[in-house]
C-alpha positions as CSV (number, residue, x, y, z in Angstrom):
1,X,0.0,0.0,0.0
2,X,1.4,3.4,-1.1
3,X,1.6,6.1,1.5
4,X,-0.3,8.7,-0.8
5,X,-3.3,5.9,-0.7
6,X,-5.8,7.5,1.7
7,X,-8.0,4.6,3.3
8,X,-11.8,5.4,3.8
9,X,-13.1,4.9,7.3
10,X,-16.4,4.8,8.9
11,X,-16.9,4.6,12.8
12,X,-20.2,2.5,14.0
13,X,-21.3,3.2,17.1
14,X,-23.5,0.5,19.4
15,X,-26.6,2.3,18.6
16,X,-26.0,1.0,14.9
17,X,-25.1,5.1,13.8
18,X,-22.6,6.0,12.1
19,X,-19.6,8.6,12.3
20,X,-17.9,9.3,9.0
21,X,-16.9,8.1,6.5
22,X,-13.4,9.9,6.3
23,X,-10.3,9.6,4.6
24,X,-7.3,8.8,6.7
25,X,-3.4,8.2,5.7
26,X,-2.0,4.9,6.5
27,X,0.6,7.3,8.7
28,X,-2.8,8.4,10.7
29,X,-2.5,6.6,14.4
30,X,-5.3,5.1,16.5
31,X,-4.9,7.3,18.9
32,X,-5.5,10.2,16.6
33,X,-8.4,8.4,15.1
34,X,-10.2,8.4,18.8
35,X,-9.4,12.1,19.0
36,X,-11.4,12.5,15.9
37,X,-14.0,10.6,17.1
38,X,-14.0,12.5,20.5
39,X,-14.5,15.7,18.7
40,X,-17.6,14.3,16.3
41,X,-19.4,12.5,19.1
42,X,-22.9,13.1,18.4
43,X,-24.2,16.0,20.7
44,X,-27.8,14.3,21.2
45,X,-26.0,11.3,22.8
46,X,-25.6,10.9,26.6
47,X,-22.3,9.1,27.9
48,X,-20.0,10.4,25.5
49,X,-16.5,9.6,25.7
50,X,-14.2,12.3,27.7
51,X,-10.8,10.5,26.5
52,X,-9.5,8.4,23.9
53,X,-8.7,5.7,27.1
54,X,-12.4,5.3,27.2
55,X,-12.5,4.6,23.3
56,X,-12.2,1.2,22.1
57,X,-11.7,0.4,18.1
58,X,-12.2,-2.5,16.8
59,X,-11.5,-4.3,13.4
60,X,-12.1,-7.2,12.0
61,X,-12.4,-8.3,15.8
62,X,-8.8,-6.8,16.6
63,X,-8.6,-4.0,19.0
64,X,-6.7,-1.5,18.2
65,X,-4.1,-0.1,19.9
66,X,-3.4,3.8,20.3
67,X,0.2,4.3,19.6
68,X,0.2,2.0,16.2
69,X,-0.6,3.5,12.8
70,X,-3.6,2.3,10.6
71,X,-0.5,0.7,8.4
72,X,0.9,-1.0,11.2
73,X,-2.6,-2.0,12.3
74,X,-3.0,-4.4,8.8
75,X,-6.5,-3.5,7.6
76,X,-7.6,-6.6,5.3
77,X,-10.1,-4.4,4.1
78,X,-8.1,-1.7,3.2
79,X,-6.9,-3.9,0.1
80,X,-10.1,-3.4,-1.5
81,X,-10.0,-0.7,-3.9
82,X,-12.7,2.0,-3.3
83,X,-13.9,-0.2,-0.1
84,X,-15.0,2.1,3.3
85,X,-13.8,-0.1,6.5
86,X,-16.5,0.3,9.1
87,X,-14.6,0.0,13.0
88,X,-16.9,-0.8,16.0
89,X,-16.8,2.0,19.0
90,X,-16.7,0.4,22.3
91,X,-17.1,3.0,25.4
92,X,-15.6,1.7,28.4
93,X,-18.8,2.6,31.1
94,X,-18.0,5.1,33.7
95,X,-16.5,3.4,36.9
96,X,-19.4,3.8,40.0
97,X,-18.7,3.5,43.5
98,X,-18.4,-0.1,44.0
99,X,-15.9,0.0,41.2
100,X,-13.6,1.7,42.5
């Protein structure tokens, strides 16, 4: 895969809706990706995520980890031409009392 080769991406979230698709590099990190996703959270939906260590990603039932590259991540997907990977968003739930 050439580096110029932007890879689309879509982000599903557990209510089956949708964030994207966007264009990433294979350079782009995981942990840059979360950022994005973050940022784009959908304003109508409760328990957001406050930080990308509450984000899960997951591919092709691999999660992701934050400091490797979309590249260094091996998307199968990614070989198909003109294809849009869709990535599953896992919140981690907020820790209560009992918890902690």
């Amino acid at each position: 895969m050439a580096l110029k080769e932007l890879i689309e991406i879509k982000f599903r979230l557990a209510d089956g809706s949708d964030i994207g698709p966007n264009k990433y590099t294979p350079a782009t990190t995981v942990g840059s990706l979360k950022e994005k996703i973050i940022a784009q959270w959908p304003k109508d939906k409760d328990s957001g995520p406050k930080t990308i260590n509450d984000v899960k990603l997951i591919n092709a039932g691999r999660i992701l980890e934050n400091n490797k590259t979309l590249g260094e991540s091996r998307l199968p997907v990614a070989e198909v031409p003109g294809g849009v990977i869709t990535m599953h968003v896992v919140i981690r739930p907020p820790m209560n009392e009992k918890a902690r």
